[in-house]
SEDRENGU-600727 format. One line per 4 residues: number of its first residue (from 1); their letters; for each residue x, y, z of C-alpha. Coordinates in steps of 0.5 Angstrom, whole numbers, plus 500, padded with zeros to 3 digits. Example, Ala and Ser with C-alpha at 12.3 -4.5 7.8 and 13.67 -1.06 7.14 Angstrom:
// residues 2
1	AS	525:491:516  527:498:514
***
This chain:
// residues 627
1	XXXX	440:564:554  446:564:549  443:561:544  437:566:545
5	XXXX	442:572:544  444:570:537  438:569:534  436:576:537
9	XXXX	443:579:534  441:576:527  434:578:527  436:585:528
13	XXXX	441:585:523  436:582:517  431:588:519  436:592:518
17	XXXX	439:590:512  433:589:508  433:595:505  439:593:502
21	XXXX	438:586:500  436:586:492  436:580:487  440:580:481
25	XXXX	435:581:477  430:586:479  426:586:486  422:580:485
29	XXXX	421:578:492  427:573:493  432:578:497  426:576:503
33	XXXX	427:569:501  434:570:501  433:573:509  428:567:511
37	XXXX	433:562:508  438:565:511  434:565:518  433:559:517
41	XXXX	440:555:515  442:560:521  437:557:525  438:550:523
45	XXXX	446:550:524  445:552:531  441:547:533  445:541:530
49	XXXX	452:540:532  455:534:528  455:527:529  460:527:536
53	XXXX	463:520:535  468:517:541  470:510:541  474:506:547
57	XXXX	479:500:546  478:496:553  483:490:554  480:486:560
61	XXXX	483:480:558  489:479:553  490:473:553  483:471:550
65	XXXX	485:476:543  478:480:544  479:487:544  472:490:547
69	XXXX	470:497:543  465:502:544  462:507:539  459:513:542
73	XXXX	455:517:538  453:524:540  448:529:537  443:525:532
77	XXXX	438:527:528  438:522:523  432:517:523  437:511:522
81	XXXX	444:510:521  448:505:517  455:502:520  460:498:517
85	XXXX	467:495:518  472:496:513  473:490:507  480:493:506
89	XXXX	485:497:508  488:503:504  495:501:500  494:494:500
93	XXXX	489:493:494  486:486:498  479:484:501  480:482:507
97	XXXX	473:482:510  474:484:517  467:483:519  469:476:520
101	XXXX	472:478:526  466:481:529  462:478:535  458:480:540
105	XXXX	455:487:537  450:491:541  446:498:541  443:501:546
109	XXXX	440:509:547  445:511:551  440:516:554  435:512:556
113	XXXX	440:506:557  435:502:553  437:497:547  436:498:540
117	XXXX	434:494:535  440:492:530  438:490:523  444:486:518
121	XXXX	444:489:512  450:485:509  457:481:512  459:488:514
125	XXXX	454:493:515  449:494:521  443:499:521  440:502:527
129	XXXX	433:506:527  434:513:531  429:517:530  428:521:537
133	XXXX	434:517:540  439:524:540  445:519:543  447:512:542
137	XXXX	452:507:544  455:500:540  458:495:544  462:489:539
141	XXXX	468:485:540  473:484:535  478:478:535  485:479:533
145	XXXX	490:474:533  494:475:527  500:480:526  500:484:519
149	XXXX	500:491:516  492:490:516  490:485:522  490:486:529
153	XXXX	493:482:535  493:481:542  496:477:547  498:478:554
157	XXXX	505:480:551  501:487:548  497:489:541  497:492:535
161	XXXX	492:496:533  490:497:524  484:501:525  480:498:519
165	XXXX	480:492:522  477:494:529  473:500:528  466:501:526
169	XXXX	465:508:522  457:511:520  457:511:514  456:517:511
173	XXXX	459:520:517  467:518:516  469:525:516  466:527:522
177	XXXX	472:528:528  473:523:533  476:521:540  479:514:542
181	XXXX	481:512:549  484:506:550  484:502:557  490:497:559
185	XXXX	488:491:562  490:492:570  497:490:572  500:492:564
189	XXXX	504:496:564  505:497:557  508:503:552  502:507:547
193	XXXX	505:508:540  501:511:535  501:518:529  495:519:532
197	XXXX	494:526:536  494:526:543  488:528:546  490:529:554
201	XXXX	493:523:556  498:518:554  492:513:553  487:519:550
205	XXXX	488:520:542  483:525:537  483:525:529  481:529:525
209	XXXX	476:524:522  475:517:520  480:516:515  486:519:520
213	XXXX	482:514:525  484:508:521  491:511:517  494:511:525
217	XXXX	496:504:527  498:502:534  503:498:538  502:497:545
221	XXXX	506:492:550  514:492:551  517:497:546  524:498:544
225	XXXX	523:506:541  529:509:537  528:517:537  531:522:532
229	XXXX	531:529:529  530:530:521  530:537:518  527:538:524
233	XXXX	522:534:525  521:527:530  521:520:527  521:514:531
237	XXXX	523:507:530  518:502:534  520:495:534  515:490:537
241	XXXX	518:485:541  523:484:536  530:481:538  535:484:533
245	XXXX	543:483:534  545:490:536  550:491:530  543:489:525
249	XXXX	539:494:529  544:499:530  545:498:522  537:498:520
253	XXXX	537:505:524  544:508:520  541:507:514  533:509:516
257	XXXX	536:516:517  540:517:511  535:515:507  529:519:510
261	XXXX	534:525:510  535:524:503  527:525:502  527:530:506
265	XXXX	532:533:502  528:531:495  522:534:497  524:540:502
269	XXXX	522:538:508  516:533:511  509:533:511  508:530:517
273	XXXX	509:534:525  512:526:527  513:520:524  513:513:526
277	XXXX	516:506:523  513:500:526  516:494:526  515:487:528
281	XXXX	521:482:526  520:473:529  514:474:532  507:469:530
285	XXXX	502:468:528  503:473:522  505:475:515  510:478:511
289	XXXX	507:486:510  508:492:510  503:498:508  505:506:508
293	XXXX	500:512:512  501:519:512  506:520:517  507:512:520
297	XXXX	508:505:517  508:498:519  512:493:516  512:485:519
301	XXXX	515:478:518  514:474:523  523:471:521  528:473:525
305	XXXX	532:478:522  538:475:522  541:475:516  545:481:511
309	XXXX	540:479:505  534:480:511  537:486:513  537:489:506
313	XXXX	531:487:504  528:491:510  532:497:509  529:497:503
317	XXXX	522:497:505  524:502:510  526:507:504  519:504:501
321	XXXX	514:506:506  517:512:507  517:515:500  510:513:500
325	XXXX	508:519:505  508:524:498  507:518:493  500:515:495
329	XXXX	499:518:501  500:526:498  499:525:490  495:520:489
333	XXXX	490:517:484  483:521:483  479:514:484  482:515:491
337	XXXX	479:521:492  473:519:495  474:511:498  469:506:498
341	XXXX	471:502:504  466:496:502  468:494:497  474:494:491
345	XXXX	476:501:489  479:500:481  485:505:478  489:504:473
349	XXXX	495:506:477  498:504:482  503:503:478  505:510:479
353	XXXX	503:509:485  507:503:488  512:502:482  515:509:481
357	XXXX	515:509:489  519:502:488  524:506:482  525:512:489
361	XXXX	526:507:494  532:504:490  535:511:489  534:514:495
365	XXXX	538:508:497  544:510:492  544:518:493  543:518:500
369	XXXX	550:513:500  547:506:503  549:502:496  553:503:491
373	XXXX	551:505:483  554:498:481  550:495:487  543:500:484
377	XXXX	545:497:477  545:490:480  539:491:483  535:494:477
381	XXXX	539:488:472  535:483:477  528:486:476  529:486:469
385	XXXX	530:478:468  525:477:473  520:481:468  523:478:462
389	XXXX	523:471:464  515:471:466  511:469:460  506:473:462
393	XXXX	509:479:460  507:477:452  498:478:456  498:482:461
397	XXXX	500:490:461  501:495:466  495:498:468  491:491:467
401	XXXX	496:489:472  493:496:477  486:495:476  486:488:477
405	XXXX	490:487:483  484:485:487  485:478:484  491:477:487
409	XXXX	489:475:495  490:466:495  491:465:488  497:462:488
413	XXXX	495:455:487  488:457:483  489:460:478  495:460:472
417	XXXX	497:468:474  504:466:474  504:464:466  498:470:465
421	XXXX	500:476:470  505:481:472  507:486:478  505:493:478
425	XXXX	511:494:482  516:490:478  514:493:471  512:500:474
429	XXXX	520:500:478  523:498:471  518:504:467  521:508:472
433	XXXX	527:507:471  526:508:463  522:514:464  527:517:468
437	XXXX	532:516:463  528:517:457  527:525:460  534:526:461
441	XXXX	536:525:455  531:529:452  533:535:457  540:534:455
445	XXXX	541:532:463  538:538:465  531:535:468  529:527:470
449	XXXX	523:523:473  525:528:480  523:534:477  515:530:475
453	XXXX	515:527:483  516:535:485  511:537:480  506:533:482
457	XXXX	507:534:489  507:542:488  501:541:485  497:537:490
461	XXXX	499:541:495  496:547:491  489:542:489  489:536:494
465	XXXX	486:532:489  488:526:486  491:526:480  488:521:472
469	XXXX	493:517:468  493:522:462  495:528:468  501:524:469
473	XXXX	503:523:462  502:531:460  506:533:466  512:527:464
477	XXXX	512:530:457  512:538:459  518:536:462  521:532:457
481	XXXX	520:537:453  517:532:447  511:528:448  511:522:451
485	XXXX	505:518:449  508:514:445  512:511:450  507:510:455
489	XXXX	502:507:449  508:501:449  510:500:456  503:502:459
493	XXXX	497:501:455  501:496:451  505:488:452  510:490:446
497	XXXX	518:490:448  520:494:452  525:500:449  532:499:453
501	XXXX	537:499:449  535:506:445  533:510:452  540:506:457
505	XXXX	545:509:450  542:515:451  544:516:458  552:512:457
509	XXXX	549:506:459  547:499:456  542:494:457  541:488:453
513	XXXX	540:480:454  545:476:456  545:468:453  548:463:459
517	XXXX	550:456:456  544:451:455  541:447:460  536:440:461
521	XXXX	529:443:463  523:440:462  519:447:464  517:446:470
525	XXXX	518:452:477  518:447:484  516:447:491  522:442:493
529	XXXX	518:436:491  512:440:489  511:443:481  508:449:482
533	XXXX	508:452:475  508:449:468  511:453:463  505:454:456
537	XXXX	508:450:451  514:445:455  515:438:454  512:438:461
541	XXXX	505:440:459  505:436:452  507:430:457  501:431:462
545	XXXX	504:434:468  500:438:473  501:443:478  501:440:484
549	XXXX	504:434:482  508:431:487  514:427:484  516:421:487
553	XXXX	521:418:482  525:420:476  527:415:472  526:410:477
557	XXXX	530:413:482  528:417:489  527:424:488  529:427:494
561	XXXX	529:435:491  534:440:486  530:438:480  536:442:475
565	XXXX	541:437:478  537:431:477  536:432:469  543:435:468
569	XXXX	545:428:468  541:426:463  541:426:455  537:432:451
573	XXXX	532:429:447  531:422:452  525:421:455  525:419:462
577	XXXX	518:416:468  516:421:472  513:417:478  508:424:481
581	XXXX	502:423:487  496:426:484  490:427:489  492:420:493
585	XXXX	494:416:486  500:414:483  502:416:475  508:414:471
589	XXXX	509:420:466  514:419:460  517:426:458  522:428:454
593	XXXX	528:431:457  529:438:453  534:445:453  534:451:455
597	XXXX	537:458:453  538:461:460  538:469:458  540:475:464
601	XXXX	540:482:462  546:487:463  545:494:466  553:496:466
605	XXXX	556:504:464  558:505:457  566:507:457  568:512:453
609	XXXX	562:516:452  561:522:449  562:528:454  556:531:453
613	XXXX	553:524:455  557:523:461  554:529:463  547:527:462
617	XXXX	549:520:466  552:524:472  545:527:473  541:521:472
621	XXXX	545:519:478  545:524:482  539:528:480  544:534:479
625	XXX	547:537:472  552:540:472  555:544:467
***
């Protein structure tokens, strides 16, 4: 009836209107067209109601790693729908192929309660025929029993969801919105954490789409929650099953919020109406990772965090994660405007993405007061021998490094990647700290790196769509106040030395190679009793080692590890048996024994700079100029 009541007002309406409706050139017939068209659409927008999609979660028995999910699909009117599993997940640049864990599928119309055919189009994606079927129902099984930032768990100790490895989407439809109910297997009596919006109860959850299905993991079992309030706004710390020493948690959490402040502070205020850290430290079978989303993060390490090096580490990948919510999640690159879950999604900067992301998480860490300028110099002079000593540097640049990152899933042993690539993270965190210092400089203190994060960031919230790499680069240069091309063409686009010491004595600072006194070396990196690497050129790889070799003898003695220490006893030039196992046989392998120059980069203050320079190098630290 209602229906009927607002087809005859608009009827009425366009009667009345006619008169005045007229083409822009001339009355040629199309303003009744327009009226008809106009009708029409009216019409068609009041019969169709988009796609309705509601899932549910069942737990029925944990201990078997099956999650039982259900996709209902409301209002069809399409011939057939296409469904898919994602093969990777947003933030981590590797294909997973989730599909693999999918078992059991099946449709049926949920009207008639009458199976439906399904038609496998590839690992992933399924078809179902729905031609005058107005609702249809998938039933399937998702088998999870690994702990990471992208793979689903459970067991009867509780669960983890990452949406991508468990939900189906329509294609097509990924921005319809979304209902989740999640069903506790009978006698638990679990926690629920999750971003995703309540909908009614604790177990009930909307979205507003499929991407913020997905960008919400959830945690479910035992849950030892932290709470806090920041600029306003709650941000929980989840810790899964974890057993962590009072002091180390009480710390982790200390330095959590004086590093999500500082942010908030960078960027007034947060995005986000809460934000969750999900943790999960010691427990199996899992994997080292972490991955951002737009108000969560999961970071997991199936080690017990039990030393300070740990403790570190994850303090860093809290500060990390959380810069992610603006740099990834807000700013982004343009190929991500429109993702592909499918199949890879290439973008030649993800250096921006994760590498000036990195350079941020170590100075949220310095301004907010969790380490110390000499402790932040320490860490950068690490990255910077770490990048230096890897050969690959001469091979691969920055945005090779980005846009093929997609090989990097199990290759350790497969591929020479250690002598022939780089890490975005590593040479991006470096050109940051560069960029930074090369902009400062340039204003006299007056602007950094921060004033291109704001820009950046005020522009998207103007325009919500993804950024080019030539975008970045004007806006560095409209800031700097000078272009900058030159030195994204070098450290960027090219494989040429980086520019330290110019930019760091602009900024009353010094970096420069270091020499150490000379060791034996033959040039190869070890796995205890493994090689795992042979450098390009070494006496290794003339005398005919491999990698995968395992050494038994040196010079006919056992070898029972701490390669370095065994050729320090030895004579440069002499040439020594190597007895290694190679694929079940014995060689013997004469190689000579050879020096090597270790080097180390500096990163220390500059004493008795100019005070205009000591002014300059205050606001690279404090992203302050004072006069």
């Amino acid at each position: 009836m209602g229906q009927i009541l607002i087809k005859t007002f608009i009827i009425s309406y366009l009667i009345i209107a006619i008169p005045y409706l007229h083409a822009d050139d001339g009355d040629d017939g199309s303003s009744s067209g327009n009226m008809i068209t106009l009708l029409r659409n009216t019409n068609q927008d009041i019969e169709k109601p988009p796609l309705a999609l509601e899932y549910f979660v069942r737990i029925l028995k944990p201990n078997t790693h099956y999650f039982d999910v259900s996709l209902k699909i409301n209002n069809i009117t399409q011939d057939y729908l296409d469904f898919a599993l994602p093969s990777w997940s947003p933030g981590i640049y590797l294909l997973y192929d989730f599909a693999k864990n999918l078992k059991n599928m099946r449709a049926y119309d949920s009207v008639q309660l009458t199976n439906l055919p399904l038609k496998r189009l590839d690992k992933q994606t399924f078809r179902i025929k729905t031609a005058n079927i107005p609702s249809v129902a998938l039933n399937y099984r998702i088998y999870a029993n690994h702990i990471s930032s992208v793979h689903s768990y459970l067991a009867s100790d509780g669960a983890i969801i990452n949406g991508a490895s468990v939900f189906l989407y329509p294609k097509l439809h990924e921005d319809k919105s979304i209902s989740l109910t999640i069903v506790l297997p009978p006698g638990k009596k679990w926690e629920i954490a999750t971003g995703l919006p309540k909908n009614g109860t604790s177990f009930q959850f909307q979205a507003a789409d499929y991407h913020q299905l997905i960008d919400c993991p959830i945690m479910m079992g035992k849950l030892s929650i932290y709470r806090f309030i920041s600029y306003g706004k709650p941000i929980h710390i989840v810790f899964y099953n974890t057993q962590i020493s009072r002091s180390f948690k009480n710390r982790l959490i200390t330095n959590c919020k004086k590093t999500c402040y500082e942010a908030g502070k960078f960027f007034n205020g947060y995005p986000f109406k809460e934000y969750y850290f999900m943790l999960s430290f010691g427990n199996t079978p899992g994997h080292w990772d972490a991955l951002e989303h737009a108000n969560s993060c999961m970071i997991t390490d199936p080690n017990k965090l039990k030393t300070y090096w740990q403790l570190g580490d994850k303090s860093r990948l809290l500060a990390h994660e959380f810069f992610h919510v603006w740099n990834g999640k807000s700013m982004h690159p343009r190929e991500f405007d429109n993702i592909d879950f499918t199949r890879e999604n290439y973008t030649q900067c993800l250096w921006i993405v994760e590498g000036m992301t990195k350079y941020y998480d170590n100075v949220m860490r310095l301004r907010s007061g969790v380490y110390s300028r000499g402790t932040f110099r320490n860490t950068f002079k690490s990255f910077i021998t770490k990048y230096e000593l890897n050969p690959g540097r001469n091979i691969m640049t920055l945005e090779e490094s980005s846009f093929l990152t997609w090989f990097r899933y199990n290759s350790k042993f497969d591929t020479d990647e250690d002598n022939t690539s780089i890490n975005y993270y590593t040479k991006g965190c470096i050109i940051g700290l560069l960029l930074d210092m090369k902009i400062r400089s340039s204003t006299k203190g007056k602007k950094g790196l921060d004033d291109v994060m704001k820009t950046m960031y005020k522009n998207y919230l103007a325009n919500p769509k993804g950024y080019t790499e030539e975008e970045f680069y004007r806006i560095c240069s409209d800031i700097a106040g000078r272009p900058l091309y030159d030195f994204f063409e070098i450290c960027a686009s090219g494989t040429e030395p980086l520019p330290y010491t110019e930019i760091a004595a602009a900024c009353g600072f010094r970096i420069e190679q270091r020499k150490k006194p000379l060791i034996h070396d033959i040039g190869v990196e070890m796995y205890k009793k493994t090689i795992i690497n042979i450098l390009p050129g070494s006496n290794a790889e003339k005398a005919g080692l491999q990698k995968k070799d395992k050494i038994l003898y040196v010079n006919r003695k056992y070898f029972y590890g701490n390669l370095k220490k065994v050729l320090s006893r030895f004579k440069a030039g002499s040439v020594k048996i190597f007895t290694v196992i190679r694929k079940e046989k014995v060689y013997s392998i004469p190689v000579v024994i050879g020096l090597k120059q270790p080097v180390a980069y500096l990163f220390e203050e500059i004493k008795n700079v100019k005070k205009e320079t000591l002014k300059i190098r205050e606001a690279f630290y404090t992203g302050k100029y004072k006069n």
